[in-house]
N, C-alpha and C positions, 0 to 999 in steps of 0.2 A: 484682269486681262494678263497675259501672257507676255512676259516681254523678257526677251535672251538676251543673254551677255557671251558672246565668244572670246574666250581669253589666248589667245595667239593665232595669227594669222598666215603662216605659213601654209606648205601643202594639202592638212587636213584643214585648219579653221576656217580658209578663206572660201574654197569651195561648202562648207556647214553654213556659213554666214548667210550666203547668197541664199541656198536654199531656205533655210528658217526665213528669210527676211519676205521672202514670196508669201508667206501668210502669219508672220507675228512680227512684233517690233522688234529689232534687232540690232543693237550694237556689236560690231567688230572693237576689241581691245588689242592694243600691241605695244608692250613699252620701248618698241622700236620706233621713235618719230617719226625716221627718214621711209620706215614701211609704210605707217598711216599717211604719210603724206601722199606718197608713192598712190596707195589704192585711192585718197580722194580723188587726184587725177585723172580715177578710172585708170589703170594701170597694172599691170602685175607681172613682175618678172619670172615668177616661176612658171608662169603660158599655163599654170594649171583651171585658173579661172574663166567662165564665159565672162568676158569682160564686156558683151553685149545687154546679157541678163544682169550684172554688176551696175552696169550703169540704169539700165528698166529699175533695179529694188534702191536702188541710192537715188531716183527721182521719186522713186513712190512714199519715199521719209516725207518727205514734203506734201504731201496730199491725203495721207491718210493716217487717222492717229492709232491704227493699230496693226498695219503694217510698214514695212521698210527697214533699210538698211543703211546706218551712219557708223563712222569710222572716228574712234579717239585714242589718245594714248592718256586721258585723264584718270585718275579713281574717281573722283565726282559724279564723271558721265554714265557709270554703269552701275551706281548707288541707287537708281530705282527699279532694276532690274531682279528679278523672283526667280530665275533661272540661270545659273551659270555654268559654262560648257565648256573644259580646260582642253586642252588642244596643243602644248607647250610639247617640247621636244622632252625625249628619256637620252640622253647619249651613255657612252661609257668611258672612265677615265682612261688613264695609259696604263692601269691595271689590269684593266678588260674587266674591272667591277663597275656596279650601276652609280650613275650619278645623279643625283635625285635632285641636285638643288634648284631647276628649273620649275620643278612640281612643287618644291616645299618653298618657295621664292612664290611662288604663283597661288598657293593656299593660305601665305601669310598674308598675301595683298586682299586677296577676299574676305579672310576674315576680319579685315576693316570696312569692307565696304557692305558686306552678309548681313539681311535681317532675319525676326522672328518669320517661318516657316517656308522661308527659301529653300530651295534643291540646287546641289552641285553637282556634277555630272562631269566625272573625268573621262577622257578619249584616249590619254596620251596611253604607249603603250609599257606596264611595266610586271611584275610578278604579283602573283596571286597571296592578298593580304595588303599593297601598298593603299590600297584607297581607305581604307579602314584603320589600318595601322600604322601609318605615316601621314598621310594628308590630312586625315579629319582631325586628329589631334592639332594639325600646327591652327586647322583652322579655330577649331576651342582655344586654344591656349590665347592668339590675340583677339577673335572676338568674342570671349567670354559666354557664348552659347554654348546649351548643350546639347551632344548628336544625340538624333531620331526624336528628340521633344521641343528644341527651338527651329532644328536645320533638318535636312535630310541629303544624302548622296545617295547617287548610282552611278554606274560605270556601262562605258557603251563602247567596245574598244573600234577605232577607225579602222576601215579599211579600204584606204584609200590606194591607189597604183597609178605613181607619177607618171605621165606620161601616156597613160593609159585613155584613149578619147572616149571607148566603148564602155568598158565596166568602171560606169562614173557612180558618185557616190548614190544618187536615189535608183541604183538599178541595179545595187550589192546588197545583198540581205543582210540585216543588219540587226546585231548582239543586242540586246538591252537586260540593264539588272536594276535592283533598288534595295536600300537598305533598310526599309520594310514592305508586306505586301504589298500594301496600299503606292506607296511613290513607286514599285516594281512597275506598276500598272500606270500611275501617269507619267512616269517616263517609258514605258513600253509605248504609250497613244500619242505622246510626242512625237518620239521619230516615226511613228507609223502615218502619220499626218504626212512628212514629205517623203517616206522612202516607199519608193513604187513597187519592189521587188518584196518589201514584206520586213516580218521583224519575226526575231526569234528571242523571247524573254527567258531568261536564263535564272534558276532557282535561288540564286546570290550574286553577288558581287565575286567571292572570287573565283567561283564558276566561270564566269564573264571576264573576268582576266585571263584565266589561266586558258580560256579556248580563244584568245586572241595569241598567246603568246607563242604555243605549241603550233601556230599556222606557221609560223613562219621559222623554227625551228625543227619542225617535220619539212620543210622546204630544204631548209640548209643543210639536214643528214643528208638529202636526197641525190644534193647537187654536190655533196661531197663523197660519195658513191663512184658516180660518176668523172669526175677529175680525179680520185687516184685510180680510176681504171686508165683517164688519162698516162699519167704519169709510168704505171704499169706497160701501155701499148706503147709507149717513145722507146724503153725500155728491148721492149721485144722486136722494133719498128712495123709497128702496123699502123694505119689509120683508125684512130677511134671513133671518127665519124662514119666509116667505112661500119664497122664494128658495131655500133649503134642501128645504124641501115638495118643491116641483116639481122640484127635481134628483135629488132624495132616492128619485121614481120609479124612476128605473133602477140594473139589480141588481146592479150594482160599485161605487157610488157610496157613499164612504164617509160614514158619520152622526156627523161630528161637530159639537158646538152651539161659537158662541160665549160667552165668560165670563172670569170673570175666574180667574185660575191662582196658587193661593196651597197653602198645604199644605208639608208637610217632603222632596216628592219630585220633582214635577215642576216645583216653581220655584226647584227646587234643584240637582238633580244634573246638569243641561247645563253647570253651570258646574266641574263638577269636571271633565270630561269634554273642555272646553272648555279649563280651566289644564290639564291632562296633553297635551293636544295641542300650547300655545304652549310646554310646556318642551322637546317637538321640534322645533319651527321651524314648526310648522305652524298657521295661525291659522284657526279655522272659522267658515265663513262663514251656513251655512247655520243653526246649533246656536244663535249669538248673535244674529242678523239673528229669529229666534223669538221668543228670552226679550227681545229690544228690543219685538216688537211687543205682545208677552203684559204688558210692564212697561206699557204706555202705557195700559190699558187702564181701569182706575181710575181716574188723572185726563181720559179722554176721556167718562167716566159720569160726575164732579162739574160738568164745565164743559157739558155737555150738558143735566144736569141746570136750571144756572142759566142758560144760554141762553133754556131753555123756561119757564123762572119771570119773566125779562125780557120775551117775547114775551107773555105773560098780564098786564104789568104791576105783576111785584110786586116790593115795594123788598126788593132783595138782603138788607142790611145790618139785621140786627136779626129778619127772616125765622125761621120756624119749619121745619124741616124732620125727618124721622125716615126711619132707616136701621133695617129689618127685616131682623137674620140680622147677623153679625159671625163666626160661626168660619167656618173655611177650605171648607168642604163642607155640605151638607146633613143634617138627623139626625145629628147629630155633634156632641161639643162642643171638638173639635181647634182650636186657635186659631192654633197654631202658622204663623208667615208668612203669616197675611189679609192679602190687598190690600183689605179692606174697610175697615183702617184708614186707608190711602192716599184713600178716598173719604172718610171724616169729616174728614180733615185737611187734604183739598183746599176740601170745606163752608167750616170752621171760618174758614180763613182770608182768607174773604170776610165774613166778620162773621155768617154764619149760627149760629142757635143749634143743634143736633145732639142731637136724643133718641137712642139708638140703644135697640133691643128685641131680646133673641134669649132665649128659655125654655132654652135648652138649653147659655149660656153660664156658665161660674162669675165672677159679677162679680171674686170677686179677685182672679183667677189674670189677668184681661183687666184688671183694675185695677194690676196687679203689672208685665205685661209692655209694654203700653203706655200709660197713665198715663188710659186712658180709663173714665166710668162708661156702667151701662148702668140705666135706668131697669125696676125691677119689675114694674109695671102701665104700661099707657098709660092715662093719665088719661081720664077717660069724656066729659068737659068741654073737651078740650084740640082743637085744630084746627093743621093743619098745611098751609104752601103748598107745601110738598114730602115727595111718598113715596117713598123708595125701595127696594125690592123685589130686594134684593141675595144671599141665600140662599135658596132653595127648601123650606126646612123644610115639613112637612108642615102644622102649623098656617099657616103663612102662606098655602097654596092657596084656604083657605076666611075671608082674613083682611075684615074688612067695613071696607071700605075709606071709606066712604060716613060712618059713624060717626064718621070721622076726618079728613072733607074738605072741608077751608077752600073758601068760594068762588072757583070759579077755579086750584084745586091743579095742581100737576102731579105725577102718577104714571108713575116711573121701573121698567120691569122687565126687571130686569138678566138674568132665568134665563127670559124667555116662558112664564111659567105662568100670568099674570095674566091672565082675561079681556078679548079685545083694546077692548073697548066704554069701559074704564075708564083706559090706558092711553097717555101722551103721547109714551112713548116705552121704546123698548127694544133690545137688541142683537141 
């Protein structure tokens, strides 16, 4: 019988869990307690999960012994598990080189708990060679098996989009590899079991990496294209959304918007992608020449910002300003690598005071990770010489801008949602 272990529960495990738990046995692992304790209560703060269906496959543990879905932070409880499915974050240091210790932290722990003719099956996303060449060995070295004759790996890389209600995970085609024919093929019938949209089995592993990685580093050149046209039309003063419009007519032209590029994927994985290519000799030009223009972007909307509060005459220094939206993406409470940090901190250190507002942030976890608060309400009485209009969240489209505008304001909109009548400036 068939029974998973999903090793981290964040954005990609937790929605994996659910799904496998509908027709195999399923443990969630997370050496976060206060997580696991969190989903036993049916719970889930990243809103990624049906926490309706969570609760359907965490009653069905109990009634059937070969499906459902139970939550631990033990190694005990996922030592009779035949299947393991790593799911752990890839970040990057303050290098902007890959940090691997979550994965090899996460490989050591299995190889205590890994028996003879188990599969391990990594998700997380990182360069072509890490499952093979990093992970399997930590798992040999502590548990004394050996690859493709005691154990087996494959690689299936996520693709999951926070926030995303439509292209959920069984209705995105879905990568699968193995590290021989034979587990190619039963980890292809695995995920083809719950993903509705199909499976694409990929000739290796790191075939299977490397077309996870270039998705989203083919994203980031795109969207960096784009923002230094930005940067270019401020330049020149024309509207880039204007500019876009009119190109946007003809039927090859691709639609990408200027913004800023923050989140755990695409401001991330160019740079794995990036170090795997310098340990060949090979430096890329085109991969980091992107994430240079996509970095700038942030402080060219704070100083942009104060430019236009200068030209309106307002003293920088002691200034009120508020930042609408702080996580990484839209309807979403992902926080994970916001350059909208980069814009408070670019504010802050001109003397500006900084309200920031988002309904759909957890003050803690934003008060945990970068030292920043965010105000509850916006004060009904309060007035502000700068707006800035940094996420798209759906309340902000209809946000009343007017209620909140000093004389003389200048309103910043960073995503062109904002009515252009109100608007002093935008990317």
């Amino acid at each position: 019988m068939t029974k998973i272990a999903i090793i981290g529960l964040g954005y990609v495990g937790l929605p994996l869990a659910i799904e496998f738990a509908k027709k195999y046995k399923t443990t969630g692992f997370d050496i976060n307690r206060q997580r696991v304790d969190e989903l036993k209560q049916g719970k889930d703060h990243t809103l990624e999960a049906d926490v309706e269906s969570m609760s359907v496959v965490m009653a069905m543990n109990e009634q059937h012994p070969d499906r459902g879905l139970s939550f631990s932070c033990l190694e005990d409880d996922i030592k009779q598990c035949n299947v393991y499915i790593v799911t752990v974050p890839t970040p990057i240091d303050k290098f902007n080189s890959p940090d691997l210790r979550p994965l090899i932290k996460a490989s050591e722990m299995l190889g205590r708990v890994i028996s003879k003719g188990d599969t391990v099956v990594y998700e997380s996303t990182t360069y072509p060679g890490c499952t093979e060449e990093d992970c399997v060995p930590a798992i040999e070295r502590v548990s004394g098996l050996r690859f493709n004759i005691d154990f087996f790996a494959g690689y299936s890389p996520e693709r999951i989009n926070p926030g995303d209600k439509i292209n959920t995970l069984t209705k995105i085609k879905k990568v699968t590899s193995g590290s021989t024919p034979d587990i190619a093929e039963k980890v292809d019938a695995l995920y083809a079991s719950i993903i509705t949209a199909g499976t694409h089995k990929a000739s290796c592993i790191k075939v299977a990496e490397a077309s996870k990685i270039i998705e989203n580093a083919q994203r980031d050149v795109n969207i960096s294209f784009v923002n230094e046209l930005a940067l270019i039309f401020d330049r020149i003063g024309i509207d880039t959304t204007e500019v876009l419009e009119a190109a946007g007519t003809k039927w090859n032209f691709l639609k990408y918007r200027p913004g800023l590029v923050g989140g755990h994927c695409i401001s991330v994985d160019p740079y794995y992608l990036a170090d795997k290519a310098e340990t060949l000799g090979y430096v890329p030009q085109v991969i980091l020449s992107g994430r240079h223009v996509n970095n700038s972007i942030a402080p060219f909307i704070a100083n942009k910002v104060l430019k236009l509060m200068i030209a309106k005459d307002h003293k920088i220094k002691g200034s009120n300003a508020l930042i609408l939206g702080v996580t990484f993406k839209e309807n979403c409470p992902d926080i994970r690598n916001t350059k909208v940090v980069d814009i408070y901190r670019e504010l802050c250190e001109f003397g500006v005071n900084v309200d920031v507002y988002d309904p759909w942030v957890c003050p803690n976890e934003l008060k945990k990770e970068y030292g920043i608060d965010t105000i509850k309400n916006i004060a009904a009485d309060k007035k502000y010489e700068a707006i800035i209009l940094a996420v798209a969240h759906d309340e902000f489209k209809v946000f009343d801008f007017e209620r909140h505008y000093s004389q003389g304001a200048v309103i910043f909109d960073a995503k062109a949602v904002v009515n252009r009548q109100w608007v002093d400036g935008r990317l």
